[in-house]
N, C-alpha and C positions, 0 to 999 in steps of 0.2 A: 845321709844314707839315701841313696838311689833307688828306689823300687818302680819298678816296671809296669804298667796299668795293668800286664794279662795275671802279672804275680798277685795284685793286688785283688781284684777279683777273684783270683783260686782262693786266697785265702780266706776272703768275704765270705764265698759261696762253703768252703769247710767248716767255720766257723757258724755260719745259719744252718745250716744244713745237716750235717755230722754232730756238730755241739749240741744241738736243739734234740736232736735226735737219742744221742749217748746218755743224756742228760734224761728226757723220760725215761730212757729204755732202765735206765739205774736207779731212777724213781719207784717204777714197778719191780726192781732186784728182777728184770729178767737178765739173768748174767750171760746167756749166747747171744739176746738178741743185742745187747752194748759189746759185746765182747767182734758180734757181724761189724757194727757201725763204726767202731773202732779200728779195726780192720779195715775196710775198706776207703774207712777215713785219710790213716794211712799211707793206704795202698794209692790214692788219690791226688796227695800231696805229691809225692814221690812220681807220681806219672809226670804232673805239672812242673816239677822243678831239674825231673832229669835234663841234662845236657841230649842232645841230639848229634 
């Protein structure tokens, strides 16, 4: 499987970033504030993998 170095990095960077993030926010049960990071999580991936 071929993975691209920029894909590679989107996913690095949602995975530290968004995961670390989802992950306390569901620690403290704030459920909008995992439910935001989730969402934008997401919404993140989907920017980086759409087609142009």
């Amino acid at each position: 499987m071929n993975i691209s170095r920029t894909k590679f990095v989107s996913i690095t960077v949602f995975i530290l970033f968004f995961g670390i993030a989802l992950i306390e926010a569901l620690q403290k049960q704030n459920w909008l504030e995992a439910m935001l990071f989730m969402a934008l999580g997401i919404l993140s991936l989907w920017a980086d993998f759409h087609k142009k």
